[in-house]
ZASEGU-85810 format. One record per residue: residue in three letters; x, y, z of N, C-alpha, C in turn. Coordinates in steps of 0.1 Angstrom, whole numbers, plus 5000, padded with zeros to 4 digits. Layout:
N
ALAXYZXYZXYZ/...
***
This chain:
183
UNK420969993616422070063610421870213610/UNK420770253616420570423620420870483607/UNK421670613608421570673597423170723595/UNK423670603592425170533587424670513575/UNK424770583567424470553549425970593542/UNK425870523527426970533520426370733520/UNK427570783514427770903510427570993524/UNK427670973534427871023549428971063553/UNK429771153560431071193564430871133577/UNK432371063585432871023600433471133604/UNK433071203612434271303620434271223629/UNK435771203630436571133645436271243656/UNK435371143670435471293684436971323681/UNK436971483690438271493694439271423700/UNK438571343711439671293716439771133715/UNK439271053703439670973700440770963697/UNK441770803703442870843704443270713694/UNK442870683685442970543678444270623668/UNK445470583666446570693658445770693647/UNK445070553635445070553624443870653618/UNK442670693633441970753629441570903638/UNK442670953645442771053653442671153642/UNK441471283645441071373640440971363627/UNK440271253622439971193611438671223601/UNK438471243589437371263585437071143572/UNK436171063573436370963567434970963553/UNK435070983541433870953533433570813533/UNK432170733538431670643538431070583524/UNK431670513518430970453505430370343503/UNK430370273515429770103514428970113529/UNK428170093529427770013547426569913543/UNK427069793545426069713541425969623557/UNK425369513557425169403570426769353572/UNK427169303566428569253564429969333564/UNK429569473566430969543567430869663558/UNK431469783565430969953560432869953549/UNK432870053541434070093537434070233534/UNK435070273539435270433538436870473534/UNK437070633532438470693525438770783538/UNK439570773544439970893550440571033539/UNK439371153544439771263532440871343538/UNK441371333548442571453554443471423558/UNK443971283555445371253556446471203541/UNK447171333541448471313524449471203527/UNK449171113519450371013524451371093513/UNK453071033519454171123516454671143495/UNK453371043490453971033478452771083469/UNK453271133455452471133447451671063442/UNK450771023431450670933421451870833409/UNK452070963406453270943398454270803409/UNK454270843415455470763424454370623424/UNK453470563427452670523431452270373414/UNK452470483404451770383393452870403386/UNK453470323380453970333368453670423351/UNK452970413352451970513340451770593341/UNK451570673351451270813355452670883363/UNK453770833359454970853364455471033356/UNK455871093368455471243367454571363368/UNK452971273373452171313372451771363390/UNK451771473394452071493406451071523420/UNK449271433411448571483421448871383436/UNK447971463442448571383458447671273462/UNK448271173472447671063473446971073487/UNK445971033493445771003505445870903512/UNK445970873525445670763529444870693535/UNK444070653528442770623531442370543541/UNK443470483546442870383557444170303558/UNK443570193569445070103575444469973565/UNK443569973560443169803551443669833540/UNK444669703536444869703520445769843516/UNK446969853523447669953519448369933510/UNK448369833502449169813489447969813481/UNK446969893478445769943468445770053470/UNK445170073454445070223452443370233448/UNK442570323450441270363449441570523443/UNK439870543439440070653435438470703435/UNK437870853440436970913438437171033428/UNK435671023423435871143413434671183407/UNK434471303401433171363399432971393381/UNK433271283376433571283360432771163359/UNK431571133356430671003350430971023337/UNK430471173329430371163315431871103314/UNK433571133316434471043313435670923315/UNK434870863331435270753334433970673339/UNK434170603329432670483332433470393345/UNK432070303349432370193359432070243368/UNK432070383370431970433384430470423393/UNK430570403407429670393416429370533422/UNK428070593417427670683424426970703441/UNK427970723449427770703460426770853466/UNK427270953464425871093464426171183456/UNK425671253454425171373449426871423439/UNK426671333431427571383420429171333424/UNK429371273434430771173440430771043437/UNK431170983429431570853423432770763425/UNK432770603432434070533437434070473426/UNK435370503419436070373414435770383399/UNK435870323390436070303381437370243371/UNK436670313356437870243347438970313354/UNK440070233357441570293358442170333346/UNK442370273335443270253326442170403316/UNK441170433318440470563316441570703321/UNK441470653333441970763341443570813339/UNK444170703338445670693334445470773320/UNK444570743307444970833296444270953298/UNK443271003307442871123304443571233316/UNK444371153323445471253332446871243322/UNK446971143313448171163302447971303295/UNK446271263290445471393277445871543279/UNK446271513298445571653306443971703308/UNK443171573304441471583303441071563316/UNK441871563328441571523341442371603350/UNK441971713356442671763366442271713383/UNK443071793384443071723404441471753411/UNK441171883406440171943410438971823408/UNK439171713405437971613401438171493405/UNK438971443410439871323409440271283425/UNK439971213434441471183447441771073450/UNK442871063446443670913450443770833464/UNK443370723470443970693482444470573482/UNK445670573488446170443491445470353505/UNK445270243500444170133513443370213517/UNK442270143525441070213529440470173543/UNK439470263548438770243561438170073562/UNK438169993566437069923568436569873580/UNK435269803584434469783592434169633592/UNK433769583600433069383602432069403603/UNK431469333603429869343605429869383623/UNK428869473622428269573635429869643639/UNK430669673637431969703643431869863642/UNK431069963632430670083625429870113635/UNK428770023639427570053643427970043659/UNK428969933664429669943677429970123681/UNK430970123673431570253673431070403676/UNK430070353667428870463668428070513682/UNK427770343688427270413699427670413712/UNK429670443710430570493720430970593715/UNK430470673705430570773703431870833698/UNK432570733689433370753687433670853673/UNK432470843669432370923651430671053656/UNK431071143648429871243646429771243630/UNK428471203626427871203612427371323607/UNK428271323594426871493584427271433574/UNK426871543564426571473550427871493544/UNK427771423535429471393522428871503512/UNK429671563510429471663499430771693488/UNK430671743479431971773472433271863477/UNK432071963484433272073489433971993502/UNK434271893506435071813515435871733510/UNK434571623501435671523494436671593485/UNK436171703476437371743464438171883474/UNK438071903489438672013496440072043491/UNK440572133487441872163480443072113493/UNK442672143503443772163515443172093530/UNK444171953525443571843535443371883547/UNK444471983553444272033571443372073575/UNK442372133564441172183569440272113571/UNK440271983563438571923562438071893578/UNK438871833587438571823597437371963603/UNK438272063606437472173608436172243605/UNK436372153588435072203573433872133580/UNK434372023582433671933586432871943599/UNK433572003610432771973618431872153619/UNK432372263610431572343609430572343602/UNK430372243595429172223582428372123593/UNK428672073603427772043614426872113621/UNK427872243626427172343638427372273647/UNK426272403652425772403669427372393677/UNK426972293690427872243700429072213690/UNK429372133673430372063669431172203667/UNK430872293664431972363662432872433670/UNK432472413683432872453695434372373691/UNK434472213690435072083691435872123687/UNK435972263673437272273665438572333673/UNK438172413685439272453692440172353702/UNK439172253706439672153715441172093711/UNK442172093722443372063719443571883719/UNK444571853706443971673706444171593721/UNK445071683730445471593742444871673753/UNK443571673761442971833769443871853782/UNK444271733784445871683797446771843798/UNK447071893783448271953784447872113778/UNK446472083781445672273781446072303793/
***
């Protein structure tokens, strides 16, 4: 399983041409024997929360889309242990999931702003060895999950955050045009 660990970032190569995960940056929160799960962090699907839950109707943070599995679910990362229990500490202060019905009254309270919080609708997933396939066609470049990605204010960038918090050769990658055919 190499060094595919939960709390790891996917940069999609450039010219991977898969649509659901072209120039993709994905936070890794599961990789076990049986199948990895991850959020894609830089793609806004077209609706709010608000639109999304009933109970949080009005409430206007943005949703991602986290993947092509299970796109009628909603997940959620966030950096609040002291006030949403349940949560899985995946690294260094980033937590999957938890109480919902927490999160619903302390985005009611105003006790929860966006700055801590990201919604995704469905999520990345993997089969057993299918991560680890992928990997060594080279289709993902690994660095670490950190907060300044997962909680990045401005999804367009993470891609580029991403592969500058790599270096070296990766940052060259940020200029590469997604089709090199039509350089």
């Amino acid at each position: 399983m190499g060094d595919i660990l939960p709390g790891k970032i996917l940069i999609a190569d450039p010219f991977l041409k898969d649509p659901n995960f072209m120039r993709s940056v994905i936070f890794l929160c599961e990789h076990q024997p049986e199948g990895s799960l991850g959020f894609v962090l830089n793609r806004a699907y077209p609706h709010v929360i608000g639109d999304l839950i009933s109970d949080l109707e009005g409430c206007k943070f943005q949703v991602n889309y986290g993947g092509p599995v299970q796109p009628d679910t909603v997940h959620f990362l966030h950096r609040c242990p002291g006030l949403i229990t349940g949560g899985i500490e995946v690294t260094d202060g980033i937590y999957w999931g938890g109480e919902f019905a927490e999160v619903v009254h302390l985005i009611k309270q105003n006790k929860l702003s966006y700055t801590n919080i990201r919604f995704y609708i469905g999520y990345s997933g993997w089969s057993d060895g299918q991560l680890d396939n992928e990997m060594e066609q080279k289709s993902w470049v690994i660095t670490e999950g950190n907060k300044h990605l997962v909680f990045h204010r401005n999804t367009d960038l993470i891609w580029k955050e991403a592969l500058k918090q790599k270096g070296g050769e990766y940052e060259q990658l940020i200029n590469y045009p997604i089709d090199p055919q039509l350089n």
